[in-house]
Legacy VTK file of the C-alpha trace (Angstrom):
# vtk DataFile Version 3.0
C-alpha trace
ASCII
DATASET POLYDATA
POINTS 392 float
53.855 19.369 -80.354
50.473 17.343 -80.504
47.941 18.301 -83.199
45.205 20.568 -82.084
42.078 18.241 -81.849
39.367 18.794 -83.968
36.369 18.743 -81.671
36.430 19.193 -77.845
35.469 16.283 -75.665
31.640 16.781 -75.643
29.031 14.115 -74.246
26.058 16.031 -75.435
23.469 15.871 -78.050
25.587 15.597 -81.739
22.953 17.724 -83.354
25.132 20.349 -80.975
28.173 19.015 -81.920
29.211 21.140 -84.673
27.395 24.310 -86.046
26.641 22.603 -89.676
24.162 20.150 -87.799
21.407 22.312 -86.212
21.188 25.453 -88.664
21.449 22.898 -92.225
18.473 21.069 -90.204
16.365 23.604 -89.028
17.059 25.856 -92.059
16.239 23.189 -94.466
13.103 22.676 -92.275
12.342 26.223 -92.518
12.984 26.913 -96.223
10.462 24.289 -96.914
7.369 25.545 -93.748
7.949 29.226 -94.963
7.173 28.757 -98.441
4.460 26.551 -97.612
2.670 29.258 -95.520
3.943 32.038 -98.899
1.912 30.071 -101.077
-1.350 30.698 -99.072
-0.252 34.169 -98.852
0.208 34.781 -101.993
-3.241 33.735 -102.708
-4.593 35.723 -100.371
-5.893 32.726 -97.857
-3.816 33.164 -95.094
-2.473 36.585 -92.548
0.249 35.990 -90.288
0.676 39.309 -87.741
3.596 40.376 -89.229
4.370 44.131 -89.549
5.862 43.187 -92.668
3.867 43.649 -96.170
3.852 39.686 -97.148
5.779 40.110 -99.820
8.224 41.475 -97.578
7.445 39.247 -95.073
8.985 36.197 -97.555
11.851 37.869 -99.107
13.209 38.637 -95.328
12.302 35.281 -94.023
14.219 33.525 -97.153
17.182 36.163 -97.015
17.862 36.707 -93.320
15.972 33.566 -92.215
16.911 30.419 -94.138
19.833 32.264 -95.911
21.291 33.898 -92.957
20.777 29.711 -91.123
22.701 28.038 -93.707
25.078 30.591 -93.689
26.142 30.279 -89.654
26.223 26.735 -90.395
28.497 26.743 -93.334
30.586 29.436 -91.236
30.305 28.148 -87.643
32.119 24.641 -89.968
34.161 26.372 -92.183
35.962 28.629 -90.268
37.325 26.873 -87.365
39.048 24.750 -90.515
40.340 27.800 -91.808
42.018 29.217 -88.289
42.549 25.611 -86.907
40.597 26.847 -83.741
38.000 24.339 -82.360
34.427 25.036 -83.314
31.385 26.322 -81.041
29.877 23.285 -79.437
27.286 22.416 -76.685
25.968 25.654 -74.749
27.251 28.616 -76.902
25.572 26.911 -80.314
22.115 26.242 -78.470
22.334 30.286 -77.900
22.942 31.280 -81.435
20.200 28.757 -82.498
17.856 29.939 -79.544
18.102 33.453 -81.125
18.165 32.524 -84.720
14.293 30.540 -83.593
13.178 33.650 -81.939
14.057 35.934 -84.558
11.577 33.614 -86.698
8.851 33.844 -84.345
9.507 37.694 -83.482
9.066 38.578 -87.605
6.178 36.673 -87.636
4.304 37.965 -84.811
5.842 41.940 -84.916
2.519 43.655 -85.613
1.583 42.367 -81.932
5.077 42.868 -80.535
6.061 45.186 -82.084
8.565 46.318 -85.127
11.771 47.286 -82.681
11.361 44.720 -79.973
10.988 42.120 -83.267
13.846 43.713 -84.705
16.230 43.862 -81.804
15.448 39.636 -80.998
15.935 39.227 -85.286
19.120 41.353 -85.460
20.202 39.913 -82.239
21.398 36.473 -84.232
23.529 38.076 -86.600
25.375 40.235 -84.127
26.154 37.030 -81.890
27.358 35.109 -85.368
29.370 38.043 -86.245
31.176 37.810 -83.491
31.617 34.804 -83.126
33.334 34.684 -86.489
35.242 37.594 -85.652
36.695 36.274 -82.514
37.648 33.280 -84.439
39.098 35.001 -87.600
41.332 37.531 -85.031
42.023 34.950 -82.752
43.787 32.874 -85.612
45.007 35.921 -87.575
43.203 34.153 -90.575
43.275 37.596 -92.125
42.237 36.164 -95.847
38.576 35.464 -94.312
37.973 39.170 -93.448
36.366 39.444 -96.888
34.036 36.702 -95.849
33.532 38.682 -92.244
32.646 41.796 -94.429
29.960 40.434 -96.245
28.256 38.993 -93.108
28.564 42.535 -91.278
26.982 43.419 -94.204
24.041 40.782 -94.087
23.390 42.389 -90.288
23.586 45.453 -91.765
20.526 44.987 -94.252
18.785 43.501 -92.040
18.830 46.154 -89.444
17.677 48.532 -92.747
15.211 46.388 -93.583
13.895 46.386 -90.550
13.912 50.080 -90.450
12.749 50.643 -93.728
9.719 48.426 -92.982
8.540 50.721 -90.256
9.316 54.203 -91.772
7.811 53.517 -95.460
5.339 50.521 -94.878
8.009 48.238 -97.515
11.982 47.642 -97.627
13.900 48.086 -101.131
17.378 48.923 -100.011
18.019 46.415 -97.395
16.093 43.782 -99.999
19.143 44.554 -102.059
21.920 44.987 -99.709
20.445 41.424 -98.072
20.939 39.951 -101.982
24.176 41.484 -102.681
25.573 40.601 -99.254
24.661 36.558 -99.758
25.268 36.540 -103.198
29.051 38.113 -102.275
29.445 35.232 -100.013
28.355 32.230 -102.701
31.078 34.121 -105.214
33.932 34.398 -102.349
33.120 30.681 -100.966
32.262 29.431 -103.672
35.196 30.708 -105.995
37.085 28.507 -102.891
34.854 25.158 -103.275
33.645 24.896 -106.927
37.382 24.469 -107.909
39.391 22.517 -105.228
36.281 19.991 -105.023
36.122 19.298 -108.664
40.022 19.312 -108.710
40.278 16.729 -106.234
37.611 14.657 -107.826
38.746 14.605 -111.223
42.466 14.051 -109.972
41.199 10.707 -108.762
38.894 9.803 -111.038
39.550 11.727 -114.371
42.496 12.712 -114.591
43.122 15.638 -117.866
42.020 19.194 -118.077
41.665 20.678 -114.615
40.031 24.001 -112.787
42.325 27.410 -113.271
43.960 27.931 -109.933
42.907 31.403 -108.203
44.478 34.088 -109.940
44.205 37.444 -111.162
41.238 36.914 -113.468
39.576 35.813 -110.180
40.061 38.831 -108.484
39.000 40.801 -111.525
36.239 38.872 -111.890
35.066 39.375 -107.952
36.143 43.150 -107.715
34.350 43.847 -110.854
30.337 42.089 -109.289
31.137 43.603 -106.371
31.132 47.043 -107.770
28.063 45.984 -109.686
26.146 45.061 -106.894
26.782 48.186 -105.207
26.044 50.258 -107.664
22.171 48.192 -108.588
21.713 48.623 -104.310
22.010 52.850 -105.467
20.392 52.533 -108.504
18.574 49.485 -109.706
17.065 51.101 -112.571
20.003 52.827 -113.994
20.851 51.897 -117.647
24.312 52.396 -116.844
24.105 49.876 -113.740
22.233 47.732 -116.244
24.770 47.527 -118.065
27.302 46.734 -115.660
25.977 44.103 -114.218
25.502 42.528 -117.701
29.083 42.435 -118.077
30.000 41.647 -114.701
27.720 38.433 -115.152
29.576 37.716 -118.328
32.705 38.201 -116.604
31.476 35.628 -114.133
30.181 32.860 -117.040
33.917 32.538 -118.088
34.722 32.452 -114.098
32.646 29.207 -114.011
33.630 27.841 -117.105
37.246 27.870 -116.260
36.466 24.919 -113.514
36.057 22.483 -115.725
32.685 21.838 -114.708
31.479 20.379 -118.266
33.467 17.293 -117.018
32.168 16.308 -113.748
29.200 14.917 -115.254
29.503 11.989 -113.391
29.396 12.671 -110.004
26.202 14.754 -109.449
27.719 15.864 -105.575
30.377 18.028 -107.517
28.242 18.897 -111.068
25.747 20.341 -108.606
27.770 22.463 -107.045
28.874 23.835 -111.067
24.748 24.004 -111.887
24.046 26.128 -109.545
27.397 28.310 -109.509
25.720 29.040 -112.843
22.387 30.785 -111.729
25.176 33.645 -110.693
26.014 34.846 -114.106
22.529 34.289 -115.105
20.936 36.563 -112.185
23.433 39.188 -113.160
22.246 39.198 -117.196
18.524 38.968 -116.142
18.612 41.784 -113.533
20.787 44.316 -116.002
18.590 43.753 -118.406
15.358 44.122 -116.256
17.393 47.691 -116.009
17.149 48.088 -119.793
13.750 47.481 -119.849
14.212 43.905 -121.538
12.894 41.511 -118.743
10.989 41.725 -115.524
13.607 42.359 -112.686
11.792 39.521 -110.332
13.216 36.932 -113.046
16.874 37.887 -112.281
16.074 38.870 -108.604
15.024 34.881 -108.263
17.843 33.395 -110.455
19.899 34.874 -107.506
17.824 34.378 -104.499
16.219 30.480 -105.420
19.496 29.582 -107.958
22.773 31.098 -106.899
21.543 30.811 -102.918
18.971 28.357 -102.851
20.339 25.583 -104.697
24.150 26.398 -103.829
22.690 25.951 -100.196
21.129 22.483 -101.251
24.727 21.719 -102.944
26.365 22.808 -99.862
24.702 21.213 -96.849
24.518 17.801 -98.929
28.351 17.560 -99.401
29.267 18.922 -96.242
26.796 17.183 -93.800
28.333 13.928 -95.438
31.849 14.692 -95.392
32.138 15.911 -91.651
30.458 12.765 -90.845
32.840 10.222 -91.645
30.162 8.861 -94.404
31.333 8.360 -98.005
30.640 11.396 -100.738
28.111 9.706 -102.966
24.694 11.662 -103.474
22.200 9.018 -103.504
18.813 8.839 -105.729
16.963 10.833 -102.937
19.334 13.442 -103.448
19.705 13.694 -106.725
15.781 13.888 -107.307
16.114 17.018 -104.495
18.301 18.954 -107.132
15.970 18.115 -109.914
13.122 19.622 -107.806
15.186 22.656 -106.437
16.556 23.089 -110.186
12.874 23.203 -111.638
11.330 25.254 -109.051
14.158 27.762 -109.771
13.517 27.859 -113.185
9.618 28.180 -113.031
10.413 31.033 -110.809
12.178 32.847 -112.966
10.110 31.816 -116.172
6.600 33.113 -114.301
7.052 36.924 -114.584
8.301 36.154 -118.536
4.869 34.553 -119.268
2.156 36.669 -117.567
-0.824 34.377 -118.505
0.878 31.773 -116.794
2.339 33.891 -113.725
0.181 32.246 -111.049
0.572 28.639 -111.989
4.445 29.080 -112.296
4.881 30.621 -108.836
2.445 27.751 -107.414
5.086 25.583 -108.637
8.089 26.956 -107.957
6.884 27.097 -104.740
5.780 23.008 -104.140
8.605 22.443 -105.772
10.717 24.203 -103.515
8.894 23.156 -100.616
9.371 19.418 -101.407
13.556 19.840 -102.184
14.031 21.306 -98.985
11.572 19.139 -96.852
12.834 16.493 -99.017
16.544 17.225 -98.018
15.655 17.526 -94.003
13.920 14.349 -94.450
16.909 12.455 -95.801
19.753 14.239 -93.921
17.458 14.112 -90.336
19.617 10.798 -89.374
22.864 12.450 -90.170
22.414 15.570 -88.885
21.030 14.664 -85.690
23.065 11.185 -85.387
26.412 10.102 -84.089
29.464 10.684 -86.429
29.883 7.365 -88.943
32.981 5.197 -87.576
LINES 1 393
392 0 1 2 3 4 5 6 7 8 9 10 11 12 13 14 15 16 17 18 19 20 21 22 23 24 25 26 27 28 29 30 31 32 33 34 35 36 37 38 39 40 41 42 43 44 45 46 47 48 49 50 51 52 53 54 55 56 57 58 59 60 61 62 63 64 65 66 67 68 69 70 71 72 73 74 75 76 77 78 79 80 81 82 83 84 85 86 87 88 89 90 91 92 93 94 95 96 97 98 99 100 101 102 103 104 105 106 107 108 109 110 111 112 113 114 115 116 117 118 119 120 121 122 123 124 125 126 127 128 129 130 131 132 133 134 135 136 137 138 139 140 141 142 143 144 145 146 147 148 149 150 151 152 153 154 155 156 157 158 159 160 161 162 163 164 165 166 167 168 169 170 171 172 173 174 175 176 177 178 179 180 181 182 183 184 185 186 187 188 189 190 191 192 193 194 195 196 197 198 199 200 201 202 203 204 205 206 207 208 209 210 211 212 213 214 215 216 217 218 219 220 221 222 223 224 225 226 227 228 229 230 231 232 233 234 235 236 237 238 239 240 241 242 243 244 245 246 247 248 249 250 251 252 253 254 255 256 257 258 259 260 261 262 263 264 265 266 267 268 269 270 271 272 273 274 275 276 277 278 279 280 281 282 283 284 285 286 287 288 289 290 291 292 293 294 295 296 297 298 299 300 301 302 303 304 305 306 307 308 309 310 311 312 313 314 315 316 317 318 319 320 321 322 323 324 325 326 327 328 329 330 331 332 333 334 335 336 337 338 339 340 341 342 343 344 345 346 347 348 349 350 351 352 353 354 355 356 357 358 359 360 361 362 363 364 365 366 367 368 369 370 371 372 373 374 375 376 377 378 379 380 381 382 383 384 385 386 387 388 389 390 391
C-alpha cells in the first residue's frame, strides 16, 4: 500500500499550506500590537470600546487571543502527525483564521456591538478548532490525544464564562482561571511529549550519556496531581489548603523537568529553550500557592504562568517547529537567540514588579517593550518562512 502523503496537492498561497504558518504569524504579530496598545492602557492614555474592564480586556486578548492562535497552530500541525490524517489546507484554514481575526476585532469593539454578538463571533473560533480536532482525533481513533481535546473544550469553555462573567459582574475571575489552567494543562501534556524526545534525539547525536526518563508513572503522577491543583485554585484561589497544593504540585513538577536532562543541552539554545521555559511551570505553581499563604502577590505567579510557561514555551515552540516543517536546518540563529533573551527578561520583570512596589510601574513598562520586541522580533525573522515556499 502507498504511504499516505503528507500534504494534499495545493497550488495556493503556502502561508495556507499548513495551520502552523498563518496562526504562529499572525499570533506572533498580535502578541507583540496588543501589548503595545496595554502599555498605553495601563497608563491611562488610551480607550479602546471594549466592554471589557482593560485589565480584562489584556488578560483575554493574551489567553484566548494570542494563546488560543498559537495553540490551533501547534494543533492544526501536530495532530494530523499524530492520526496520520492530512492537515486543513487552503479554504477551511482561511475560515478558522477569518474567525480567529474577527473575534479580535469583535472584543475590541463590544461596547459598540455589543457583549453577545462579540461573544458569539469570539467563541465562534474555538468551536470550529474544536472540531476540527475532534473530527481528526475520532477519525484516526488517536484516542491518547483526547486529553489534549479536553483541555481545548475547556479553553472554549472559559472563554464562553469569561465572556459571561464580563457582562453579569462588570470583571471575569473564574474564566481568567479556567483560561490559565486550561493552557497551562496543554504546555504540561505537550510539553511532557516534546521537552524529552527533542532533547533525546539531540543529545543521542551529539552527546551521547545521561538521557531524559521515558514517560512513566511518575509522569502521570506528576500531571494528575497539577491537574487537581489547578482545579481546586479555579474554586478557591485563596484557600491555604489550595495554597498548599499547588506548592507541592509545582515541586512535583521541578523534579518532572529535571529528569530531562535539560542541564546538558546547553549547547543548542533551540532545545535548552524549550527546558527554560518548561521551568516557569513549577515556578508559577510555588509563586501562586504562596500568593495563597499570604507570602507573595498572586500577579507574580499568575505571570510566571501566563508570560513564562505560555509565552516563552510559545516562542520555543513556533521557532523549532516553523523550521523543522520547512525543510530548513534546526539551528536558532543570533536573531533568535536575542528573542529568548528579551522574552526571558520581560518575563522576569513581570513577575519581579508586584515584589517591588516602588518600582511596579517601571517593571511592567518593561516587561511589556520587552515583550513587544520578542514577539515582533520573532514575526519579523520567521515572516519569510512562514509565508514562503517549503526549503528544497
Amino acid at each position: 500500500m502507498a504511504p499516505i502523503p503528507r500534504l494534499r496537492d495545493y497550488e495556493g498561497p503556502a502561508i495556507l499550506s499548513y495551520g502552523f504558518r498563518p496562526f504562529f504569524l499572525f499570533g506572533s504579530l498580535y502578541a507583540g500590537l496588543a501589548v503595545m496598545a496595554w502599555l498605553p492602557m495601563f497608563s491611562g492614555d488610551l480607550t479602546l470600546p471594549t466592554a471589557f474592564a482593560p485589565r480584562d480586556w489584556h488578560v483575554h486578548e493574551m489567553l484566548y487571543g494570542f494563546a488560543g492562535a498559537v495553540v490551533a497552530g501547534f494543533l492544526l500541525t501536530a495532530v494530523p502527525n499524530w492520526t496520520g490524517r492530512l492537515p486543513l489546507q487552503g479554504g477551511p484554514l482561511l475560515l478558522l483564521l477569518a474567525a480567529w481575526s474577527a473575534g479580535r476585532l469583535a472584543v475590541a469593539c463590544s461596547a459598540i456591538l455589543g457583549w453577545l454578538p462579540a461573544a458569539l463571533f469570539d467563541l465562534s473560533f474555538l468551536v470550529l478548532l474544536t472540531v476540527a480536532i475532534a473530527r481528526e482525533v475520532v477519525a484516526g481513533r488517536n484516542w491518547r490525544n483526547l486529553k489534549a481535546l479536553g483541555a481545548l473544550s475547556t479553553l472554549l469553555v472559559g472563554n464562553a464564562l469569561f465572556h459571561l462573567e464580563a457582562f453579569r459582574s462588570g470583571t471575569a475571575e473564574y474564566g481568567i482561571r479556567v483560561g490559565i489552567a486550561a493552557t497551562l494543562t496543554m504546555v504540561m501534556l505537550i510539553g511532557g511529549r516534546i521537552v524529552p524526545s527533542f532533547t533525546r534525539n539531540w543529545l543521542a547525536r551529539v552527546n551521547p550519556g545521561r538521557m531524559p526518563a521515558s514517560f512513566g508513572t511518575f509522569d502521570t503522577v506528576s500531571m494528575a496531581l497539577a491537574v487537581t491543583s489547578l482545579a481546586a485554585w479555579i474554586l478557591a484561589p485563596g484557600s491555604v489548603a489550595v495554597g498548599a497544593g499547588l506548592i507541592v504540585a509545582g515541586l512535583v513538577q521541578a523534579v518532572r523537568l529535571s529528569r530531562w536532562a535539560g542541564d546538558r543541552t546547553w549547547r543548542d539554545p533551540l532545545v535548552l529553550i524549550l527546558h527554560v521555559a518548561y521551568a516557569f511551570v513549577p515556578a508559577g505553581f510555588v509563586l501562586v500557592g504562596a500568593s495563597a499563604l499570604g507570602a507573595v502577590p498572586a500577579s507574580a505567579g499568575i505571570h510566571a504562568w501566563t508570560g513564562g510557561a505560555i509565552g516563552v514555551m510559545t516562542l520555543a515552540v513556533m521557532s523549532r517547529a516553523s523550521l523543522g516543517h520547512t525543510g530548513r536546518p534546526l539551528t536558532a540563529a543570533a536573531t533568535v537567540q536575542a528573542i529568548y533573551v528579551l522574552a526571558i527578561a520581560a518575563v522576569l520583570a513581570r513577575v519581579c514588579a508586584p515584589l517591588h512596589p516602588a518600582w511596579y510601574g517601571p517593571l511592567v513598562l518593561a516587561a511589556g517593550a520587552l515583550w513587544a520586541a520578542a514577539f515582533l522580533g520573532f514575526a519579523a525573522a520567521y515572516w519569510r518562512i512562514l509565508t514562503g515556499p517549503k526549503a528544497s
